[in-house]
Structure formats: C-alpha cells, structure tokens
BALO-160338 format. One record per residue (C-alpha): x, y, z. Coordinates in Angstrom, 2 decimals, decimal comma, m for minus. Layout:
BEGIN
{atom {X; Y; Z}}
...
END
This chain:
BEGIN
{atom {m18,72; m11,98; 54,92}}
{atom {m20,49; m14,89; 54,84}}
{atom {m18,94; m17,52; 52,98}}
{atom {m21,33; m20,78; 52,27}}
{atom {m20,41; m24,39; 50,42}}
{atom {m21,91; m26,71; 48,34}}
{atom {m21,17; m30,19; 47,31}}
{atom {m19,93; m32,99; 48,84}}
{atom {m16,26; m34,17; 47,04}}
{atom {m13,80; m31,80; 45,96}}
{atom {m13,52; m31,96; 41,83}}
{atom {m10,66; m33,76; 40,19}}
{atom {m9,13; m31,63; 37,30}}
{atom {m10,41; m32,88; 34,04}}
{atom {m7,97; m32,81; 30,95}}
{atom {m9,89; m33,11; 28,05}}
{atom {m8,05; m35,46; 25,21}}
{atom {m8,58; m34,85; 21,77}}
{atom {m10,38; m38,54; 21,33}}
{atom {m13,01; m37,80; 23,96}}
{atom {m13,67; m34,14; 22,35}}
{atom {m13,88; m36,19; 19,00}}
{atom {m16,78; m38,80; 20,45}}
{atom {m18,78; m35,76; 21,36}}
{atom {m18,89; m34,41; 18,04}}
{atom {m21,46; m36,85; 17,00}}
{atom {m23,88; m34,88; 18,89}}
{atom {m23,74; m32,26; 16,54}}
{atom {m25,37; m28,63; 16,89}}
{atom {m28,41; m27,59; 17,53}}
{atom {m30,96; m26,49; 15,20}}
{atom {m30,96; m22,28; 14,17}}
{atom {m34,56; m20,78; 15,07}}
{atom {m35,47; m22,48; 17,88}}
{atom {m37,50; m19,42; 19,10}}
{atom {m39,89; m19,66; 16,15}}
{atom {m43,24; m20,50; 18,05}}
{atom {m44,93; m23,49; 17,94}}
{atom {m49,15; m24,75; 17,67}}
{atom {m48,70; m27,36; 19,69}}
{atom {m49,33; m28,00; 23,27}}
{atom {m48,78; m30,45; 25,95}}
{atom {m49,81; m31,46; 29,43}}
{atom {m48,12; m30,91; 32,08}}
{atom {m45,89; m28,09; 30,81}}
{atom {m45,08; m24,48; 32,28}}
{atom {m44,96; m21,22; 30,98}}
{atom {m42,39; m18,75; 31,92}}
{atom {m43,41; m14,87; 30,02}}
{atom {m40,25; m13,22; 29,95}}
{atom {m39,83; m8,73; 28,91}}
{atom {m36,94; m8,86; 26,76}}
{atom {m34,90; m5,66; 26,50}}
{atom {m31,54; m5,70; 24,13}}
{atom {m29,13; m3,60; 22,49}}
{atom {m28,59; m6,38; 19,58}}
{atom {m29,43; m5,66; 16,26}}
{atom {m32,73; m7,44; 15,17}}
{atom {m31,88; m10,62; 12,70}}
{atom {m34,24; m11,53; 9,61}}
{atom {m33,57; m15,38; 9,96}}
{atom {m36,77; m17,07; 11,03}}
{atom {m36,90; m18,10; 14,56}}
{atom {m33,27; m16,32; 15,71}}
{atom {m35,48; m12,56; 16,00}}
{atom {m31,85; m11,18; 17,37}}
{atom {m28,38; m11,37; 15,87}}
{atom {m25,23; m11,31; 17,63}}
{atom {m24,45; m7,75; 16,11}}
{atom {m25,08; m4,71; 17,63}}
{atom {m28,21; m2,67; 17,25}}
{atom {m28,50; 1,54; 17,05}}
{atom {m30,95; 1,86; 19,97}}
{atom {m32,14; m0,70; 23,09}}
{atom {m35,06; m3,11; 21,85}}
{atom {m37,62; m5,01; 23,44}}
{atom {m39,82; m7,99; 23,02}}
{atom {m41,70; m10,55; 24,83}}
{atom {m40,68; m14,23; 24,16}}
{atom {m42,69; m17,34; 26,39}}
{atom {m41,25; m20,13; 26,76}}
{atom {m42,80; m23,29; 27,31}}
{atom {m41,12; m25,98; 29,66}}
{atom {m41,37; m29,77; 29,44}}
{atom {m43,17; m31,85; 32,49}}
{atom {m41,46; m32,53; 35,78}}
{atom {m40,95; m36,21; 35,44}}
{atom {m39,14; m36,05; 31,50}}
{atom {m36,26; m33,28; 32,84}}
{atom {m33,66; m32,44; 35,02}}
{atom {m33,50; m29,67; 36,86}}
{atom {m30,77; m27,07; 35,97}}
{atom {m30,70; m28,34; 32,81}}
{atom {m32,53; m26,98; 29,72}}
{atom {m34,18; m29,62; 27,00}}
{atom {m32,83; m27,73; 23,54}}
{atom {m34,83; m29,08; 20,74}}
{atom {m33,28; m31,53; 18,18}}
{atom {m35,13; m31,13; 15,20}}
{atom {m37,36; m28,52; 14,36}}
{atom {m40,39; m28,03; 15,39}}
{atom {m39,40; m28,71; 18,77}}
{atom {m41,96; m31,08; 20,85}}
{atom {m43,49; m29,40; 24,09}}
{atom {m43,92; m32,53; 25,85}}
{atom {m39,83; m33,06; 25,97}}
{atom {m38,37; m29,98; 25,02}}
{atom {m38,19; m26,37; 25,37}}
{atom {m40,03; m24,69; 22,79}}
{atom {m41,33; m21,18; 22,37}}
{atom {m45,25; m20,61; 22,46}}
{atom {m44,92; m16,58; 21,73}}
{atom {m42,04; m14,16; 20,07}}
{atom {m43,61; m10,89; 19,76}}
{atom {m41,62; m7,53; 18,88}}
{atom {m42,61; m4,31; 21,50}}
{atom {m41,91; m0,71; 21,62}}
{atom {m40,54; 1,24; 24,26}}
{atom {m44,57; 2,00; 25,45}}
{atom {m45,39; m1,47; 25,19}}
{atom {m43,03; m3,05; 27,25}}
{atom {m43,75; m0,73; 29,69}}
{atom {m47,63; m1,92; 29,42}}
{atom {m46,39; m5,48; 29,55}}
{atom {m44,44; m4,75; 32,84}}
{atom {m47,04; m2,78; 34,61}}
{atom {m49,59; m5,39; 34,09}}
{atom {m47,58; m8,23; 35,59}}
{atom {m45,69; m6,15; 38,28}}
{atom {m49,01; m5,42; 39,82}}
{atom {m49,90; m9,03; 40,67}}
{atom {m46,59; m10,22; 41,54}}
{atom {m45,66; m10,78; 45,56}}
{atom {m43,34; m7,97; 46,66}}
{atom {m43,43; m6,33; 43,22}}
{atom {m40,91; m8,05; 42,95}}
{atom {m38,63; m7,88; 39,51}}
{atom {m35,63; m10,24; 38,31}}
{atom {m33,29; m8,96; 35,90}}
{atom {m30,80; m11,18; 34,18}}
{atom {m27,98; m10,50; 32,02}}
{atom {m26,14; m13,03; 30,40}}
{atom {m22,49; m14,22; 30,02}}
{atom {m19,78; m14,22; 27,22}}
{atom {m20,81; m16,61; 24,07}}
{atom {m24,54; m16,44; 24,59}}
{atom {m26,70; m16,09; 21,03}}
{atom {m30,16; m14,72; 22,13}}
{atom {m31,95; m17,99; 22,37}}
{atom {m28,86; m19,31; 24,65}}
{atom {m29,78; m16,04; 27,05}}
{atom {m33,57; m16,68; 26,16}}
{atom {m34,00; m20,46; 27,05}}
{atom {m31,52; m20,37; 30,23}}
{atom {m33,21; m17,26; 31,77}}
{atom {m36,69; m19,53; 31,56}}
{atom {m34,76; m22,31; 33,04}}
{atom {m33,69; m20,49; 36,02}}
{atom {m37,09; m18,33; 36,35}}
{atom {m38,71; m21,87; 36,12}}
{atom {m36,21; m24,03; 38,30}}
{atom {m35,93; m21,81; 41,04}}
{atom {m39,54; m21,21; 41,33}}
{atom {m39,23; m17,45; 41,49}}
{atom {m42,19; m15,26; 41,81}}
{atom {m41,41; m12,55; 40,06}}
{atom {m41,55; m10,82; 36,93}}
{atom {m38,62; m11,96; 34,55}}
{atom {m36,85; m9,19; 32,45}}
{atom {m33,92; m10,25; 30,14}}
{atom {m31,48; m7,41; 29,35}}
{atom {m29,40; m9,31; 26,48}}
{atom {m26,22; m7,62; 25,01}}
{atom {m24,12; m8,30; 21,34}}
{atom {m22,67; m11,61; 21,77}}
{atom {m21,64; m13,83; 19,32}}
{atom {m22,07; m17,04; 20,50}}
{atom {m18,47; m18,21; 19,50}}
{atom {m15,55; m18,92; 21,87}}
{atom {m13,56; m16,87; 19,31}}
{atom {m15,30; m13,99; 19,78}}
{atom {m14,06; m13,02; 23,09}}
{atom {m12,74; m9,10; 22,16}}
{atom {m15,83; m8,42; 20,47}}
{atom {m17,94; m9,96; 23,48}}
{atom {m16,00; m7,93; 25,80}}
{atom {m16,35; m4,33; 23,68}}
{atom {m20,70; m5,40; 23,31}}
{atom {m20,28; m4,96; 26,94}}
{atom {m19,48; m1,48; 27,13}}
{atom {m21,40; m0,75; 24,31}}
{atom {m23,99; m1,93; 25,86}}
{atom {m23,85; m0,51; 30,13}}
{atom {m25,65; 3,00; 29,10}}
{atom {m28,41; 0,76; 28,07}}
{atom {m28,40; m1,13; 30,98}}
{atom {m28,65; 1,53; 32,99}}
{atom {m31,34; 3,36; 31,96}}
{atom {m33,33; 0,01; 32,16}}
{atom {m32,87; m0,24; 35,74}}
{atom {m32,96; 3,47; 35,87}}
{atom {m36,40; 3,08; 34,40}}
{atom {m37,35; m0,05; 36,77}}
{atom {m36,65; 1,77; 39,60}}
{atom {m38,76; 4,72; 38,86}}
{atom {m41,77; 3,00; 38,43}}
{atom {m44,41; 3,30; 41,16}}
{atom {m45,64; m0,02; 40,69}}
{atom {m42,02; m1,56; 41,44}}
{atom {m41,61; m2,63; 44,98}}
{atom {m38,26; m4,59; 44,66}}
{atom {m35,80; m5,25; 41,91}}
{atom {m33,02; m8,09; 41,70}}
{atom {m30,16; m8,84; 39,18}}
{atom {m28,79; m11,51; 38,22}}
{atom {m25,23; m11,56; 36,27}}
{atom {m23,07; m14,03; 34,36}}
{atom {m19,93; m13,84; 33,61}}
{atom {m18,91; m11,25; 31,33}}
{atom {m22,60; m10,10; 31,87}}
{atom {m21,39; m8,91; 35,24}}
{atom {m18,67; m6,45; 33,76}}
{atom {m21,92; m4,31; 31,48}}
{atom {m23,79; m4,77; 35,20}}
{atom {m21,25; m3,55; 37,40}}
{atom {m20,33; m0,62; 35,21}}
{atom {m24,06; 0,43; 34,59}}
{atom {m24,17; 0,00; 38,78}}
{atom {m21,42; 2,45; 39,25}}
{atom {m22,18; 5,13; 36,19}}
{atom {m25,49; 5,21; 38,13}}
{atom {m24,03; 5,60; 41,49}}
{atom {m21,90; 8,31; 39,92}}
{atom {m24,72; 10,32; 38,43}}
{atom {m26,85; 10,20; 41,22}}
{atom {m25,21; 9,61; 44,21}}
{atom {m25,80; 6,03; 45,04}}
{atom {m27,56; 2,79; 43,33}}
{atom {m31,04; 3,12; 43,44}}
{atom {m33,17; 2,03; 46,69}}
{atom {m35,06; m0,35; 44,86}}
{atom {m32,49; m2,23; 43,73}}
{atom {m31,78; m4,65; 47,01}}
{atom {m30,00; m7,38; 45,53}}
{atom {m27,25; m8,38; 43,34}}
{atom {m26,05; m11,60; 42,26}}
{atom {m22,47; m11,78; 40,85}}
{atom {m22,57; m15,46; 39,08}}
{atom {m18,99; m16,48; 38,01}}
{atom {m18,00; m12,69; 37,61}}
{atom {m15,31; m12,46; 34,87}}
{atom {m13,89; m9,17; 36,37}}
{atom {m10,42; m8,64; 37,45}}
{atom {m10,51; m8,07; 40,83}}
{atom {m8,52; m5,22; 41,20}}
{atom {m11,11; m3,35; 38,71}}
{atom {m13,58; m4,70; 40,98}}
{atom {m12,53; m3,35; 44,18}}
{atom {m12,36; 0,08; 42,46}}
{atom {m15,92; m0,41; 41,35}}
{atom {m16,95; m1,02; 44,31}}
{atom {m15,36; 2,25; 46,25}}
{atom {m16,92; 4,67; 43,25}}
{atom {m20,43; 3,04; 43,79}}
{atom {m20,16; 3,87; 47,90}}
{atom {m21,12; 2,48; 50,99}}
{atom {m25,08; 2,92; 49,98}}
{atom {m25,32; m0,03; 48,04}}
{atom {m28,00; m3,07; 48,04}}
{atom {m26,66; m6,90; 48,88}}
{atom {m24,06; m8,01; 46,47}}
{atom {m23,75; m11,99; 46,34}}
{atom {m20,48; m13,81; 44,64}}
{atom {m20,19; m17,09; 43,45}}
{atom {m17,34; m18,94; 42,94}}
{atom {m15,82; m21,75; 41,70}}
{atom {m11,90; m22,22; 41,63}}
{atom {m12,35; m24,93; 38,76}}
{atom {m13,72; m22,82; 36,57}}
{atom {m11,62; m23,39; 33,83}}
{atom {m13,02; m20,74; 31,90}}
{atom {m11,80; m17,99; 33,94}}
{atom {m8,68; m19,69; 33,54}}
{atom {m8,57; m19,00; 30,02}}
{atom {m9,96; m15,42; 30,67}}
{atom {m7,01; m15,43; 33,20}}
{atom {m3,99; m15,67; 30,93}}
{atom {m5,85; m13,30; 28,60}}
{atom {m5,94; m10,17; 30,73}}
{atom {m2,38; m10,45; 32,24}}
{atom {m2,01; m13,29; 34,46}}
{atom {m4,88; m11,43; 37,01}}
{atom {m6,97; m12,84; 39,13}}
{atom {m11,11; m13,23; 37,85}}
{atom {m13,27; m12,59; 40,62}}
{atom {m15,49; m15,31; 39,69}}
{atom {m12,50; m17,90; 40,76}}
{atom {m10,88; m16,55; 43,64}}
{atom {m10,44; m18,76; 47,07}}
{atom {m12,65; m16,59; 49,54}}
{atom {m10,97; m18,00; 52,69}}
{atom {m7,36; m16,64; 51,64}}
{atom {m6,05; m13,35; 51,89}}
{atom {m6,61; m10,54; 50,81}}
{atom {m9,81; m11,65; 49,38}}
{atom {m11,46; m12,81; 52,40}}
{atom {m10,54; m9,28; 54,60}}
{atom {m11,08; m7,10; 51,34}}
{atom {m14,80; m9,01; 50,86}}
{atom {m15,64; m8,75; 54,99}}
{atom {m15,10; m5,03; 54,42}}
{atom {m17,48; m4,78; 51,47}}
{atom {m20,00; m7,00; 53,48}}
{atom {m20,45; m9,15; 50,17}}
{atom {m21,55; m12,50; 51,01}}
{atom {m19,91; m15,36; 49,31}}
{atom {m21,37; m19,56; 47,91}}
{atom {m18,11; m20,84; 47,10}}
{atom {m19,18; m23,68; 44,41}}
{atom {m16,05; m25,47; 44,02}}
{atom {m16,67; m28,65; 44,97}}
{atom {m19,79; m28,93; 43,35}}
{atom {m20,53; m31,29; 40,51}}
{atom {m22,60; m30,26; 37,30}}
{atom {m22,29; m31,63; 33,98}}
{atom {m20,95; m28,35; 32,80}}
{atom {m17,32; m29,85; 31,50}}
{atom {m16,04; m25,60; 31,88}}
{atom {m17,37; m25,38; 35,25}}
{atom {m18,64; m22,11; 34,31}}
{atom {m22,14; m22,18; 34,61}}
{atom {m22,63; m23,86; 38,36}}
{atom {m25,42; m21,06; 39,22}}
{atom {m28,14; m22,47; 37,15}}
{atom {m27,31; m26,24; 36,71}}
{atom {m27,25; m27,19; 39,84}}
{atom {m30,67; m27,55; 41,91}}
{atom {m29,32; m26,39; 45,14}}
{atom {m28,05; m23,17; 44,03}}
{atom {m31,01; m22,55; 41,32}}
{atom {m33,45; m23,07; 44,28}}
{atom {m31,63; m21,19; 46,96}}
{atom {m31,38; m18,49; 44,54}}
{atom {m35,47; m18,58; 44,43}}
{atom {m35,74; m19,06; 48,20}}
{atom {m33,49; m15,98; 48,97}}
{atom {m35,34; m14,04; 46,27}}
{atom {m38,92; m15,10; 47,91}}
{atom {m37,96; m14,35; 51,34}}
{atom {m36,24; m10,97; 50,18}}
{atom {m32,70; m12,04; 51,35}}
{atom {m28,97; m11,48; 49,54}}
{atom {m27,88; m14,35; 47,70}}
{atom {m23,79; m21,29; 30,81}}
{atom {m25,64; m21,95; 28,60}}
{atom {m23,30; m21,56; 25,96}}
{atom {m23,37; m22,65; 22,64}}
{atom {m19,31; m24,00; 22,49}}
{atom {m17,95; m26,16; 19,62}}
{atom {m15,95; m29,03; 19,80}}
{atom {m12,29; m26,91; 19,02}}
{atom {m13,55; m23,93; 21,61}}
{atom {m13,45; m26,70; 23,87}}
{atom {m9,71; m27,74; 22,88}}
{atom {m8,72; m24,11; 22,82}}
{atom {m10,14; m23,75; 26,58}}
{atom {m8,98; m27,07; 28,22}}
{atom {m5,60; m27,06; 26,43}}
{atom {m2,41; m26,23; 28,73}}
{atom {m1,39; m22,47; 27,62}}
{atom {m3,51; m22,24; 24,64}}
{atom {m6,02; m19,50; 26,62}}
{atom {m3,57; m17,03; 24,99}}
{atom {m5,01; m17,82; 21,67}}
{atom {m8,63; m17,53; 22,02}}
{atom {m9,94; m14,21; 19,48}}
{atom {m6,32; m14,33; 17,31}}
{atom {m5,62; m16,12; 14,70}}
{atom {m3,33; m18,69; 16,09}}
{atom {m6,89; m19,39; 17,90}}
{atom {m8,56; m20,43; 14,29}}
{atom {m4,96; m22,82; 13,78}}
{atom {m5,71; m24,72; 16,95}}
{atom {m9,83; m25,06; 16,08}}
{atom {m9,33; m25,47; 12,54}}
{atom {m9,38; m29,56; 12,43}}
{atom {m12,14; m30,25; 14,85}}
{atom {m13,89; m27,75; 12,88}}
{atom {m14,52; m30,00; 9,78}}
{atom {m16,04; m32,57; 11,96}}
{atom {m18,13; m30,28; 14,33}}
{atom {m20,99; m27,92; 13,11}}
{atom {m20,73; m25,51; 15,96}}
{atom {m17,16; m24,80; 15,19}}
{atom {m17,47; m24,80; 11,94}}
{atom {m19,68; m21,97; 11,90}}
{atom {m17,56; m20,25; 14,62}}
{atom {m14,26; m20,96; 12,22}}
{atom {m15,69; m19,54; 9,70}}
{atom {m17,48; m16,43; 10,57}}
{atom {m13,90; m15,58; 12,44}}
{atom {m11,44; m16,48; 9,23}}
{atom {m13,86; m13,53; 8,00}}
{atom {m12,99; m11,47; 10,31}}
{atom {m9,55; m11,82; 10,66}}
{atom {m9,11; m11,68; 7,22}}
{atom {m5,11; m11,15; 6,29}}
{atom {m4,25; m11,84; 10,13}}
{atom {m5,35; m15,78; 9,56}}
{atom {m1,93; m17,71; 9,01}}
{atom {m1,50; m19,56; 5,53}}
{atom {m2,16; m22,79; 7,29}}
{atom {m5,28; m21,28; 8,61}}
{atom {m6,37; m20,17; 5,61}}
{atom {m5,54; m23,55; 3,80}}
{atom {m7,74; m25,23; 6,32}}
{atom {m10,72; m23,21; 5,94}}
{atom {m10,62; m23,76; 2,06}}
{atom {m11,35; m27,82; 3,17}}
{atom {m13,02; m27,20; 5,53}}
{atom {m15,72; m24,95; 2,65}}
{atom {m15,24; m28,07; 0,39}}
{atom {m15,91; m30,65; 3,18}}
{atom {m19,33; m28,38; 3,80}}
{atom {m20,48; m28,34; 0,13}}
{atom {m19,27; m32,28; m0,38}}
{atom {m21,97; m32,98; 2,78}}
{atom {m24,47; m30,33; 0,97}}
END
C-alpha cells in the first residue's frame, strides 16, 4: 500500500452556526437549465465534448434534458461544455452561471446538448477513441445529490483541470439533487449497476479501446463497485481493459467493501482510495448505516485498515489535511489542483491513482451534532423547515420531500410548509 499526503496544516473542525448558514443564504440558487446551449462565444475558452450515458428519465424542462427520476432503459447524449479563460477562474472550481444565458467569457456554459441512440453514441465514441493517446477512455460516475448538470459541469471541470487526454464518458444515475433524498439516492444506485455494467462491458469490447479508467464519487462508487463485481462474477474477472480505478470519497461500509473486493478476485486492475477523515459527510452517512465505518473516511495508517489495504495492494492519497473551500469536505478530488492534476498525470503516464447542489438547512442537518440520523425522515423536513423559507435550494428540496412523505411529515412540519407555500406566492 502506498499511502500519499497532501496539504500542509491539519484542518480545524468547523461547526457551522445557524447565523453564518443564514449570511450565505443571500447567495441564493442557481438558475434551472443551465445546459440549454448558448450562440455566443468567447476567446480564450475550452471545450470539453463529453458521451453521456444515463439511466435517468429524460425531463421536458428546457435546459435540465434529465430529471432526477428514473428512466425504463440506459440513455445517451452528448453535452459540450464550454470553459471560461485561464486568468478569470480557479482551478477545481466550476464558474455556475448566475443569470441565464450564462456568459462564456466567465462562466460555464453549454455550446451543444444533443440526444443519441444506442448506434450513435457508439459512432461518437469510435470517432474520438481513434485519435486519442493510448485509446485511452475516462469514465465518471457521480456522487449522492448530483442533478445532471451538477454531474455534467463537474465532469468538464475535472476533464478540463486535470488536463486529461482522453475521451470523457459520463455514466449519470437517478439522483435527486436534495440532501433529503438520501434512500432514494442510495436505491438509483442499484437500480442503476446492470446499466453500468454493460457500459463498461461494452467499452471494453471495443477494438478501438486501448485503455479504460473510472472515476467514482461517493455514493457513485457503491453502483461502480457492484457493476465491478457482477462483472467479475459473470465472467471470471474485471475486464483487461479496465486498468484503473479511482475510489473518490467512497461512501461504502467497509466491511461490504472488503467482501467486494474477495468476490471480484485477485485479477483486478489498480484500485486508488481517497480519503479524508473530515469529511463530514460521511459522518452523517456514518450514523445512518449503523455507526460503521465509510471507506471514504477511514485513517489508512491504523489497523486493520492499513494491513487489510497492503493485502489488496490498493494504493491510498489520504486528503485530510487538505484545504478546499468545500465547507463538507466531501468533494477534495476535484477542487483541489494538486489532486485534479495528479489525477491527469497518473492517467497520462498510465499509472494507478462535489459538486452538489446543497441548501442552506441540508447544511444544518449535516453539520449539526446527532442530527445525521434525520436526513430522508421526516424529523429531517422539521430541522430544514425554517431555513427553507429563506433559501431557494431548500425550499425546493422541502418541498418536493413534504410530497413525498406525505402523512409521515409531523404537524409542525406540515404547518411550516403551508408558510413556507405562502411566503413563495407573497415573493411571486
């Protein structure tokens, strides 16, 4: 095991008050259909063309082209992206639009959103595998509370940031984009692994294909360790092709994943973890499933993790003391320019190596002592319920999950919904 740091000063624990999470909320949310495409151009700018393959169920809102809902069969399309100038962004960090249309010269904006069938996308590939060093592909799959453009616009960032050369595929499951949403998250996951499978089934098979990597976050590594195994199962080991694999912030219970990892065998391709034991996400995630430990926040140097991970040969970048701006400390991978980059460097040289959209009370319910229990019940919708009339992006989370829980949602719940509905038609 190899076991590498980043970062210079360990991270102080950050409690998040309800007057600081109250500040933020004139930020607001982000405009719906960003990934309607836009005339206008700018200098300086960069595409990234990205194969988009999905099991979510197409959406007939301008500019969203998927829904968080799940679709009957997998999908594809082909979305490019178009990224700002060097000198007006950060690295890791991707320029959402404020207003609609979005302006190329600052933000990210798509140039092309096209729908493709099954024969298509497979035209698409071929075309781009051909002329790419190695034949080399990336496939990325995305975390819990990801809408499609959150999956969309990050992938782009990190095909763009990390200066990859390779061709960019996008296998994006049913997520809802809400905090709140965790159980249904978790179930798009295994609705979704068949799917993924046969996608890298189907990479792998192709003649043109020298080299495929993945990349997972999050709950995105539960559908891609399960579609790893199934096809280890069926055919006797993970295909040849397939010579790298990037765990980001794995929310797995470890136990699951050692077990995993004995039913795919010893012929497997280089699995990379990273870390972070601040990630306060996993925390939550944590006190959800039983007080077990996430694999995505383990301490690599203790026991029995650091034997167990020597023995699977699974090299480890422990992020911890690493500083983003990413308040959950979930999303480390791709915000930070020394990971993003050393991701593109191992991919280039053929070695192993959040976006989310989160409203202000999905904040509270995550950084507040004990309250992880509560995240996808009802006593969840109590504890987001005031920030909600205040922030859009919980506000839309609120409601859509006071639908959904229905008669489960507490009278006080329910009470606060009903202002928070006359709050939204007073602003109307």
């Amino acid at each position: 095991m190899v076991i590498l740091s980043f970062g210079v000063r360990q991270l102080r624990a950050v409690c998040v008050g309800v007057v600081a999470v109250l500040v933020l909320a004139g930020c607001g949310g982000r405009p719906e259909g960003v990934l309607a495409p836009v005339a206008l151009t700018a200098q300086g700018t960069s595409l990234v063309d990205i194969g988009v393959a999905t099991t979510r169920l197409r959406s007939d809102k301008p500019g969203v082209i998927f829904s968080g809902e799940r679709g009957s069969q997998l999908d594809f399309a082909n979305i490019v992206v178009s990224i700002p100038p060097e000198q007006v962004r950060k690295v890791g960090e991707v320029q959402w639009p404020k207003k609609l249309p979005g302006n190329p010269a600052t933000d990210f904006v798509t140039v092309k959103a096209e729908d493709m069938t099954l024969a298509q996308a497979k035209t698409w590939f071929n075309k781009r595998i051909v002329k790419t060093p190695g034949r080399q592909a990336l496939v990325f799959i995305h975390g819990f509370n990801n809408q499609f453009d959150d999956a969309v616009y990050r992938f782009a960032q990190i095909v763009h940031d990390s200066h990859s050369d390779v061709v960019p595929v996008l296998f994006t499951w049913p997520s809802r984009g809400s905090l709140l949403a965790y159980g249904y998250d978790r179930e798009s996951t295994n609705y979704s692994r068949d799917a993924l499978e046969k996608l890298l089934s189907s990479l792998a098979a192709d003649p043109n294909v020298g080299e495929i990597s993945i990349l997972a976050h999050s709950m995105g590594n539960w559908v891609t360790i399960e579609a790893l195994r199934q096809m280890a199962i069926r055919n006797g080991r993970i295909a040849p092709k397939i010579k790298n694999v990037m765990l980001a912030s794995p929310d797995v219970d470890v136990d699951v994943f050692r077990s995993q990892m004995a039913d795919i065998g010893p012929k497997r391709p280089n699995f990379t973890l990273f870390v972070s034991q601040d990630d306060r996400a996993l925390a939550a995630s944590r006190r959800i499933w039983g007080n077990v430990e996430r694999l995505g926040q383990i301490n690599p140097t203790l026991e029995p993790y650091k034997s167990q991970l020597a023995a699977e040969n699974v090299t480890v970048i422990d992020l911890t003391d690493l500083k983003t701006a990413d308040r959950l400390n979930h999303g480390k991978f791709a915000e930070s320019p020394q990971v993003v980059q050393a991701i593109g460097l191992r991919l280039a040289q053929g070695q192993t190596i959040t976006d989310s959209r989160i409203g202000l009370g999905d904040r509270i319910i995550a950084a507040s002592a004990g309250a992880a229990a509560t995240v996808g019940t009802a006593a969840g919708l109590v504890v987001a319920a005031p920030v909600a009339i205040v922030d859009p992006n919980t506000r839309k989370n609120f409601d859509q999950n006071v639908e959904a829980f229905g008669n489960q949602v507490s009278d006080s719940a329910a009470a606060t919904g009903d202002a928070i509905k006359s709050t939204t038609d007073v602003g109307q």
